[in-house]
GUMARDREN-246692 format. One record per residue: z, x negated, y negated of N, C-alpha, C in turn; residue in one letter. Coordinates in steps of 0.05 Angstrom, whole numbers, plus 5000, padded with zeros to 4 digits. Example, Ala and Ser with C-alpha at 12.3 -4.5 7.8 and 13.67 -1.06 7.14 Angstrom:
# GUMARDREN-246692
515647365114515647545090515647365066a
514247435045514347275021515747424999s
END
This chain:
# GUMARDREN-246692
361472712980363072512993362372232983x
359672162984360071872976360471852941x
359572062932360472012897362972052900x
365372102915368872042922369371782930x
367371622939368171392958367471132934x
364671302923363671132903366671022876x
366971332877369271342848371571222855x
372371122882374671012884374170752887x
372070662888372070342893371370342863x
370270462844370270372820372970322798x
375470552815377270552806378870292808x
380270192786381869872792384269862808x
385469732832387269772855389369862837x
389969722819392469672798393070112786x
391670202787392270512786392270632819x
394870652828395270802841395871002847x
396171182828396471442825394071672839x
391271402818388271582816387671492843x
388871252855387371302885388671512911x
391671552904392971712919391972012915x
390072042891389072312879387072322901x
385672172899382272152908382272152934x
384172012945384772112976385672322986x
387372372970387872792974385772912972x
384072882952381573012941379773032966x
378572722978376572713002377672743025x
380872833030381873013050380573183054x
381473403028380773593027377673693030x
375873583015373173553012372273593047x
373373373059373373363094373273523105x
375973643098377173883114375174143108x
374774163084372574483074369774283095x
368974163095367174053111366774103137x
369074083150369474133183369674343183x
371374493159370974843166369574963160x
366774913145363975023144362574933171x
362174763178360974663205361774823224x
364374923233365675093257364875343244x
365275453220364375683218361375773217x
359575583212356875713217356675583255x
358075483273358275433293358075643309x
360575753309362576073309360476323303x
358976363279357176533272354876453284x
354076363297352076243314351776443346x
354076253347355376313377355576703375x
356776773357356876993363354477253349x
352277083339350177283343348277243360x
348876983376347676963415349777213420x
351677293425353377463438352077723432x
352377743407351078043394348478123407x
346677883401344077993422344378023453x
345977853460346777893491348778143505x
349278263486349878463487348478663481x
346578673464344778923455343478933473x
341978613488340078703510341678893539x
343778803540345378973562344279193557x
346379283534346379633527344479733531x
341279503525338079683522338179733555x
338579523566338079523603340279673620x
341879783608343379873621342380203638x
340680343623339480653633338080513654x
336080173657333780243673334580183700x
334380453722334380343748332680083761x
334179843766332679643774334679433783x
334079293792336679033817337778903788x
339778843794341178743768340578443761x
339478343792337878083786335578063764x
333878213757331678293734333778253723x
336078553713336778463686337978263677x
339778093690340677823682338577773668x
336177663693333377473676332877563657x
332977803642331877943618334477903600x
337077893613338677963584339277623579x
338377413601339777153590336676953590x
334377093579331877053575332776903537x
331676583534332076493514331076723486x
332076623462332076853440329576663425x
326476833425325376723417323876783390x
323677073389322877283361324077463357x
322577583336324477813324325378013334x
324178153354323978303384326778223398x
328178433406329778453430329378273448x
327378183461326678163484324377873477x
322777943465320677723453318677813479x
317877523494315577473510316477563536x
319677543542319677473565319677783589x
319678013557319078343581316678303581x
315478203570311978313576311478353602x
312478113621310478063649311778283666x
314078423658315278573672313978903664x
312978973642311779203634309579323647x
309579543660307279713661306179873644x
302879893653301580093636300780383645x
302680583631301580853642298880883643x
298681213644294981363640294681353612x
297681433595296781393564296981123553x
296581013563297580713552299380563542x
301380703549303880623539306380393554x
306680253553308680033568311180133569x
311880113604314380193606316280013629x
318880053633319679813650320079963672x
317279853696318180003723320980053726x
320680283745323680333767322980273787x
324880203794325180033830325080203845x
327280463835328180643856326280863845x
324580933871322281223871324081433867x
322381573859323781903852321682053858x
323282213878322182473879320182663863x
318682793872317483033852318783123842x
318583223819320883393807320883643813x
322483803814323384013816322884153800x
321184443808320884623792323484853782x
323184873752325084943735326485293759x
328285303768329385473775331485603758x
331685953748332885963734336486053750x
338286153735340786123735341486323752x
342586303781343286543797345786663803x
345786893800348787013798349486873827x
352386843826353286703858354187013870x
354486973894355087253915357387263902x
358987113897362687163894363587393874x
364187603880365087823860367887863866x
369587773836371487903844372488243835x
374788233849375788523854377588603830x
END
């Protein structure tokens, strides 16, 4: 842009052709300008969306008040991680040591494996 602005004040008034050029030219120049700016704007904006969406999809299996997941899916984007810092404080540690995201809602003992029973219904 300014080597356009430069070249037209060097140009003499008396050619008006080359300044009617040079103004089309740093139109244009402008215009691809504003439309790089909106487009890495736009691609911005929409890989906040992409992660704000992936975190959904990850939080979507875990039973828990949907208040948590807000906080976790609209938790600022800070590393390379899904999630970054902000699941840590929410993680527990099993017996094997492994981190997992409590459930709110208790569950029962599980049920021992029962196998497949013919039903009374016979037909005729």
């Amino acid at each position: 842009m300014r080597w356009l602005r430069h070249l037209t004040k060097s140009i003499p008034h008396s050619n008006i052709r080359a300044h009617q050029d040079l103004a089309k030219v740093v139109a244009a120049v402008e215009f691809a300008a504003d439309a790089t700016f909106n487009s890495v704007k736009f691609s911005a904006r929409s890989m906040a969306s992409q992660v704000a969406a992936r975190r959904l999809l990850w939080l979507r299996s875990w039973q828990a008040d949907v208040k948590h997941k807000w906080k976790l899916a609209s938790s600022p984007i800070s590393s390379k991680k899904l999630f970054g810092a902000a699941l840590d404080p929410l993680l527990i540690e099993t017996r094997s040591k492994k981190k997992i995201l409590p459930s709110l809602l208790r569950r029962s003992e599980p049920r021992p494996f029962q196998p497949f029973r013919r039903s009374s219904f016979r037909p005729y």
